[in-house]
HTML snippet that shows the backbone in 3Dmol.js (N, CA, C, O; Angstrom):
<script src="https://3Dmol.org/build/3Dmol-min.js"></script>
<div id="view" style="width:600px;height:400px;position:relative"></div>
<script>
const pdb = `
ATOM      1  N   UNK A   1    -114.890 -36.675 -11.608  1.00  0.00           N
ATOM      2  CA  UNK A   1    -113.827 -36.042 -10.824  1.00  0.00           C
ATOM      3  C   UNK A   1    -114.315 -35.699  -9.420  1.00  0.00           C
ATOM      4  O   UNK A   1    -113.711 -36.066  -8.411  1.00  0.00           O
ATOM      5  N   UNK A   2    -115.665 -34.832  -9.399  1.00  0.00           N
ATOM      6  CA  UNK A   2    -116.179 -35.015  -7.903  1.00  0.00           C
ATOM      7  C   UNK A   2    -116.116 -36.167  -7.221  1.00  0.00           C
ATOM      8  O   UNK A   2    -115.951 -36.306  -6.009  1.00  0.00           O
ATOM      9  N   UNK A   3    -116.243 -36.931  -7.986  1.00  0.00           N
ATOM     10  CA  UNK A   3    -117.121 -38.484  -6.965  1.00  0.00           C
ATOM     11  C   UNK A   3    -116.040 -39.242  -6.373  1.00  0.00           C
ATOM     12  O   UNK A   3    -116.181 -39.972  -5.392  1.00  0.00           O
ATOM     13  N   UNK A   4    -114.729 -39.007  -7.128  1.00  0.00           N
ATOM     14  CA  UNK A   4    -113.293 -39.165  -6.574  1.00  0.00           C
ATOM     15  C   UNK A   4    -113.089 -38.119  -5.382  1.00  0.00           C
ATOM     16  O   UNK A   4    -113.186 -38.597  -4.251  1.00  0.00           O
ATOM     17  N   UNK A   5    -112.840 -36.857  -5.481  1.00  0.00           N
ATOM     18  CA  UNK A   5    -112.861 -36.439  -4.479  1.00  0.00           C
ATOM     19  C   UNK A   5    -113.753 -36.295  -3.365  1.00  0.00           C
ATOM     20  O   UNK A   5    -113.498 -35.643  -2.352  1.00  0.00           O
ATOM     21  N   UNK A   6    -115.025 -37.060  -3.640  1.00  0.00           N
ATOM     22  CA  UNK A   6    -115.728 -37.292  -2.530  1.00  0.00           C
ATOM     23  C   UNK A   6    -115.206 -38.699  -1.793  1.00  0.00           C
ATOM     24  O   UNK A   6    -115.389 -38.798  -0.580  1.00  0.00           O
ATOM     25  N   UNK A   7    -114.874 -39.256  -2.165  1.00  0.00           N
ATOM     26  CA  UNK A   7    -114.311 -41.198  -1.708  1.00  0.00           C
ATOM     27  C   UNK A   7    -113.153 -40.245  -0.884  1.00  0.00           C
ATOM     28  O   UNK A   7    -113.005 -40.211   0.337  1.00  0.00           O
ATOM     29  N   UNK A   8    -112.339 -39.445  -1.961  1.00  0.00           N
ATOM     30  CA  UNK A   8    -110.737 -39.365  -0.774  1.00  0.00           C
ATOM     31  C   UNK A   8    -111.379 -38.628   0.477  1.00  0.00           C
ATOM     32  O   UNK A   8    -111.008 -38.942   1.608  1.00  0.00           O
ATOM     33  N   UNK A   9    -112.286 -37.704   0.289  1.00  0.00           N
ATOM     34  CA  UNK A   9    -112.285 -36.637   1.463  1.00  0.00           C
ATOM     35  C   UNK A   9    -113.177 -38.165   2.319  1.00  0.00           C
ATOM     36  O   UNK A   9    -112.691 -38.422   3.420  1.00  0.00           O
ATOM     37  N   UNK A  10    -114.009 -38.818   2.010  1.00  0.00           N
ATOM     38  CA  UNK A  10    -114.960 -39.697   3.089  1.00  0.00           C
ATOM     39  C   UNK A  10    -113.908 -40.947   3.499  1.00  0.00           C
ATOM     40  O   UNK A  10    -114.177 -41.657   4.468  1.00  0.00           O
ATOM     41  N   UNK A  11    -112.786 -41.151   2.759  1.00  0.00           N
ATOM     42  CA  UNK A  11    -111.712 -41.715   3.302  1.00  0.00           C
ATOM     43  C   UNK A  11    -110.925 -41.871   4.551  1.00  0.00           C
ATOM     44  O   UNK A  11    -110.747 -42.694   5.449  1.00  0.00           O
ATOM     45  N   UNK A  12    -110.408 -40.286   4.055  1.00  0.00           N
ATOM     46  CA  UNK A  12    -109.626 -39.232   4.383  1.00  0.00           C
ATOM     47  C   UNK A  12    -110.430 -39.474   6.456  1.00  0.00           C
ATOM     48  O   UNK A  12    -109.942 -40.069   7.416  1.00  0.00           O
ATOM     49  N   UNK A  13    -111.917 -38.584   6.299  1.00  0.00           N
ATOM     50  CA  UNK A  13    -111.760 -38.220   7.564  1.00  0.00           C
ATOM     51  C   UNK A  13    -112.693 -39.516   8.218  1.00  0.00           C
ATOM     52  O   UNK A  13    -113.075 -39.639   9.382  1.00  0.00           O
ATOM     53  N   UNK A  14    -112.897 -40.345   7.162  1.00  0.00           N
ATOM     54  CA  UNK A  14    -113.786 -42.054   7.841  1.00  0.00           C
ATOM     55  C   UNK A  14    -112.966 -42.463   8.573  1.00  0.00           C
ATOM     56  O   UNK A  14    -113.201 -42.700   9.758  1.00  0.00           O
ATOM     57  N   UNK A  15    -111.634 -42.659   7.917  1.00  0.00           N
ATOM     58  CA  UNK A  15    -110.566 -44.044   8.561  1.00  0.00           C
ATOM     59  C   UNK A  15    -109.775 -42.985   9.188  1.00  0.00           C
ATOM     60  O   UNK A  15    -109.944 -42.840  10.399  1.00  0.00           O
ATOM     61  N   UNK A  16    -108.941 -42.218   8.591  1.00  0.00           N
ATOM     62  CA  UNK A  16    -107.813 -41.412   9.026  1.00  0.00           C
ATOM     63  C   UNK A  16    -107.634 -40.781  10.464  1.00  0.00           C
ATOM     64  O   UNK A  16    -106.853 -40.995  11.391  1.00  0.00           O
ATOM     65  N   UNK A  17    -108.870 -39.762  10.221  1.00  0.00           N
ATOM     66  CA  UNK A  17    -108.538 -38.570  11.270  1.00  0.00           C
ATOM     67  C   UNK A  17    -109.437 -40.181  12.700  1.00  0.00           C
ATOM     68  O   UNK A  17    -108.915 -40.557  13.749  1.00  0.00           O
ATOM     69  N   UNK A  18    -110.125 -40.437  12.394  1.00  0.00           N
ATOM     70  CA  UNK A  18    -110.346 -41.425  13.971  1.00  0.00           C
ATOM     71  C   UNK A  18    -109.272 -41.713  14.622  1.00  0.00           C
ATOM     72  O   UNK A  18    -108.945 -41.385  15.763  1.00  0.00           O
ATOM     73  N   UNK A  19    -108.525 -42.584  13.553  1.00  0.00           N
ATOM     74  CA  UNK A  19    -107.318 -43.514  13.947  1.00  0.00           C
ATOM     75  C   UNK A  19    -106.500 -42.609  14.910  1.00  0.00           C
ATOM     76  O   UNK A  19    -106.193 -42.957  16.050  1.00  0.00           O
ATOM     77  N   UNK A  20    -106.139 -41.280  14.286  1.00  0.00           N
ATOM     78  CA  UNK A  20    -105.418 -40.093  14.437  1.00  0.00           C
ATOM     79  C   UNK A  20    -105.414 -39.809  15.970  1.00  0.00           C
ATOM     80  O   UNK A  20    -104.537 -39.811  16.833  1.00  0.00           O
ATOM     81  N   UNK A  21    -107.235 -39.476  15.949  1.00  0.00           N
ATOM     82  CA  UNK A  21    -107.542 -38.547  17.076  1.00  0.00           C
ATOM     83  C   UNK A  21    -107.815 -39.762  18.311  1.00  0.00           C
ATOM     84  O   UNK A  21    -107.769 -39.349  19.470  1.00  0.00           O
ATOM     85  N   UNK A  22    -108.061 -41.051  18.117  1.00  0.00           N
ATOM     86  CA  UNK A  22    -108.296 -42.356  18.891  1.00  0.00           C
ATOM     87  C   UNK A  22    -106.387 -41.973  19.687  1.00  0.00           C
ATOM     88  O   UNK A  22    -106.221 -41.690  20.873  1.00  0.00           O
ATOM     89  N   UNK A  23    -105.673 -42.041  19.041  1.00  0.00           N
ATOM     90  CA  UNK A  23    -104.887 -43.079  19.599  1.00  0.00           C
ATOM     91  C   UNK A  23    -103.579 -40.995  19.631  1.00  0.00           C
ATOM     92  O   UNK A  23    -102.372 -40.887  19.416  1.00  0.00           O
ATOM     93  N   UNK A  24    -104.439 -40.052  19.922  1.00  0.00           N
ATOM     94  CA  UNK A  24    -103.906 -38.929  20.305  1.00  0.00           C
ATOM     95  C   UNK A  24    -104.398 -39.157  22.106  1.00  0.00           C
ATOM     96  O   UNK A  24    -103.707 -39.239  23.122  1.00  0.00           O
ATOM     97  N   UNK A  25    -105.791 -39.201  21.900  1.00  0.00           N
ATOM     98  CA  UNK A  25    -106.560 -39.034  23.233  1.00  0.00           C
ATOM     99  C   UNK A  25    -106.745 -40.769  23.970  1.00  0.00           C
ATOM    100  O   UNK A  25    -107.160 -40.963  25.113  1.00  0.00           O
ATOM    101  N   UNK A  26    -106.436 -41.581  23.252  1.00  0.00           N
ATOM    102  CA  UNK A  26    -106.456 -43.022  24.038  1.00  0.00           C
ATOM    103  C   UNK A  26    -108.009 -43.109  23.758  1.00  0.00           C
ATOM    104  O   UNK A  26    -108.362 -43.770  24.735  1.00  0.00           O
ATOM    105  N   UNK A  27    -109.068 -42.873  23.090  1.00  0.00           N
ATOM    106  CA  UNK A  27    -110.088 -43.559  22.251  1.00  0.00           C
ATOM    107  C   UNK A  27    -111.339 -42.659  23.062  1.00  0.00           C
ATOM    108  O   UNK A  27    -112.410 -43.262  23.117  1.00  0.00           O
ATOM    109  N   UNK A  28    -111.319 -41.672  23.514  1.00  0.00           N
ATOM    110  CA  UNK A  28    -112.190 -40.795  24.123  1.00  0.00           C
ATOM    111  C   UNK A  28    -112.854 -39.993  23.456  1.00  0.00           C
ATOM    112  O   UNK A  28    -113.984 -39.685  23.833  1.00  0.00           O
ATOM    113  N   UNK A  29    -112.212 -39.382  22.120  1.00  0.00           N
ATOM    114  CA  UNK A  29    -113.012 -39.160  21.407  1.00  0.00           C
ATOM    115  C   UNK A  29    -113.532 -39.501  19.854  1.00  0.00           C
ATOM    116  O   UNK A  29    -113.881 -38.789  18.912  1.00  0.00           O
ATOM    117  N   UNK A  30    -113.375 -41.371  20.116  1.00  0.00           N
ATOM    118  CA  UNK A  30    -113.491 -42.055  19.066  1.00  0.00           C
ATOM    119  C   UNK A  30    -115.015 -41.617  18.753  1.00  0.00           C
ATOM    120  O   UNK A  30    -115.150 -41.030  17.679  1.00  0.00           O
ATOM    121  N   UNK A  31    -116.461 -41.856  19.703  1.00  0.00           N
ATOM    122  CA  UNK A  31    -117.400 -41.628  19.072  1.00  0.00           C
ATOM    123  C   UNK A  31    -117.616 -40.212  17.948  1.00  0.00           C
ATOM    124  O   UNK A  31    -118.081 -39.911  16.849  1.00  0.00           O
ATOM    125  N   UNK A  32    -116.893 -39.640  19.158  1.00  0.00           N
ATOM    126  CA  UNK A  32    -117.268 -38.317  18.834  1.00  0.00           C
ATOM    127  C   UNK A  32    -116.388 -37.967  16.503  1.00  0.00           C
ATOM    128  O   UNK A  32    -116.641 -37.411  15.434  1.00  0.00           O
ATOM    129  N   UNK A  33    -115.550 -38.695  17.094  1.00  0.00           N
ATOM    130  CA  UNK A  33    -114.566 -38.634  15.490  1.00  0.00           C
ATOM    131  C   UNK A  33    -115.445 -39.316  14.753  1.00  0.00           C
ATOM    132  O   UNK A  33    -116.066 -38.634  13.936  1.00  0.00           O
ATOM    133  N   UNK A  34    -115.706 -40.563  14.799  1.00  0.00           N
ATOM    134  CA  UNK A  34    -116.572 -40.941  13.992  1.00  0.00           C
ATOM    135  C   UNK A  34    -117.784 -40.687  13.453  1.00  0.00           C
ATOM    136  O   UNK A  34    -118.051 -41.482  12.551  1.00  0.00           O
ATOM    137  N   UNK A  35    -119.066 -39.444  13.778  1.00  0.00           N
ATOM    138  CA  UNK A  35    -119.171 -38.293  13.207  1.00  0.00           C
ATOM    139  C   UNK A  35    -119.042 -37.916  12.313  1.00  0.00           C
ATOM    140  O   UNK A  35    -119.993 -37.835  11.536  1.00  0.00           O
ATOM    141  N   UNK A  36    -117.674 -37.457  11.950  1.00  0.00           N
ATOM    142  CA  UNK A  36    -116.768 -36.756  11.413  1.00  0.00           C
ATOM    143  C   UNK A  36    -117.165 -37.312   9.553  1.00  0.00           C
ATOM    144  O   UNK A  36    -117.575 -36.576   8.655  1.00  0.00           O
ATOM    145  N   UNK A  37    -116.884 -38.705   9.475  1.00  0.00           N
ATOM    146  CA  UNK A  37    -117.339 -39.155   7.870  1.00  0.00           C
ATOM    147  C   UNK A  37    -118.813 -38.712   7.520  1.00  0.00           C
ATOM    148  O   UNK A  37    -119.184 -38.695   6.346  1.00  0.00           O
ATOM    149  N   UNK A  38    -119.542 -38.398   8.429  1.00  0.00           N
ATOM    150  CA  UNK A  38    -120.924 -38.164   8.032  1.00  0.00           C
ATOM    151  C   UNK A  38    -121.023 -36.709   7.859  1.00  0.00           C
ATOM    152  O   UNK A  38    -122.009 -36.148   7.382  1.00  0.00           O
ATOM    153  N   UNK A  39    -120.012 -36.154   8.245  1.00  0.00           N
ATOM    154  CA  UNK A  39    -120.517 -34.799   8.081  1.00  0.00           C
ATOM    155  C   UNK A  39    -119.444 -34.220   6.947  1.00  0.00           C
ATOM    156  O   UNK A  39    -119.528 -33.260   6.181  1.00  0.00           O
ATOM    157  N   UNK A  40    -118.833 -34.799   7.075  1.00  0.00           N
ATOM    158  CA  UNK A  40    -117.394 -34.445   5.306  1.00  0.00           C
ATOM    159  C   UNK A  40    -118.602 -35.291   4.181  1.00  0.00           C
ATOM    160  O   UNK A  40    -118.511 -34.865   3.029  1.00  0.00           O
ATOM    161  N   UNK A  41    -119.674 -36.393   4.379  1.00  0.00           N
ATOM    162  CA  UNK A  41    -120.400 -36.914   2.903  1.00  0.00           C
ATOM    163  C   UNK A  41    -121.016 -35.569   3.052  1.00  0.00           C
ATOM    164  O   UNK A  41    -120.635 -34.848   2.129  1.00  0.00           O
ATOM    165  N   UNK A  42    -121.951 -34.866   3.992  1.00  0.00           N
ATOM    166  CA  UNK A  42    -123.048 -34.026   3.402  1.00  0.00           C
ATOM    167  C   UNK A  42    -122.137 -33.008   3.172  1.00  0.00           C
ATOM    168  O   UNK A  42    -122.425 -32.569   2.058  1.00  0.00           O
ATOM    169  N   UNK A  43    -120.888 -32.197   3.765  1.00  0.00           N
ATOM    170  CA  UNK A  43    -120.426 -31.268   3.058  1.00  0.00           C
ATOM    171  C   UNK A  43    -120.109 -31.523   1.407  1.00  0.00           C
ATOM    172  O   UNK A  43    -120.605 -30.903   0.467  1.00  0.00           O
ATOM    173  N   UNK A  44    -119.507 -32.201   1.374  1.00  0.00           N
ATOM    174  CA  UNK A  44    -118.753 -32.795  -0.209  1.00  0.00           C
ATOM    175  C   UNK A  44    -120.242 -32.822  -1.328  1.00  0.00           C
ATOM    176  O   UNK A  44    -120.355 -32.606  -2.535  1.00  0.00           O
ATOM    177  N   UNK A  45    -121.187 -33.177  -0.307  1.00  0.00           N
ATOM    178  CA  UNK A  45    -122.377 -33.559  -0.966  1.00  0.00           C
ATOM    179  C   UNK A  45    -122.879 -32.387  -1.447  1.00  0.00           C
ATOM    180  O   UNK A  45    -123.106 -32.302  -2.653  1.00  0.00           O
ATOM    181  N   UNK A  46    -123.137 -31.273  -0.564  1.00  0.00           N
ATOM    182  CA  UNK A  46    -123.741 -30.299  -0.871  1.00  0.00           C
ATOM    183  C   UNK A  46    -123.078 -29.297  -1.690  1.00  0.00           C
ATOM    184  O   UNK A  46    -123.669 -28.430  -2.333  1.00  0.00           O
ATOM    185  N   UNK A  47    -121.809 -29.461  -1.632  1.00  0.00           N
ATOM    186  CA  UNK A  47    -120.630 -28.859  -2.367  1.00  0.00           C
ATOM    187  C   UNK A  47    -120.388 -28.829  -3.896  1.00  0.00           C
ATOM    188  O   UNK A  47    -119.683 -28.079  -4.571  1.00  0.00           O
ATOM    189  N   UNK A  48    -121.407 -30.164  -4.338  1.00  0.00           N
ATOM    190  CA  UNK A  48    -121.262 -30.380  -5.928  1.00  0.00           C
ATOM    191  C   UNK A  48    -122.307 -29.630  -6.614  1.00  0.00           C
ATOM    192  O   UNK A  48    -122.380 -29.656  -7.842  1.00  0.00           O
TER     193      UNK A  48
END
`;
const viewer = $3Dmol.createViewer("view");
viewer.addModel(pdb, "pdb");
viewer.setStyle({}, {cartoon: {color: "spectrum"}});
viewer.zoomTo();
viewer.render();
</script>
């Protein structure tokens, strides 16, 4: 059941919130979003 909700949350803010925040700001803070999946694995990670 964790390991599912670890895929949706590394999903969730891998693909999602980029796309989101890319095409809010016109791709300025794509690096910076992308980030974002690495730090939702070690939360989720450390969370179990």
């Amino acid at each position: 059941m964790k390991m599912l909700l670890l895929v949706v949350y590394f999903v969730l803010f891998g693909f999602v919130w980029p796309v989101y925040l890319s095409s809010r700001t016109r791709g300025r803070l794509l690096l910076t979003s992308m980030a974002a999946p690495w730090v939702a694995f070690w939360l989720a990670w450390f969370a179990r």
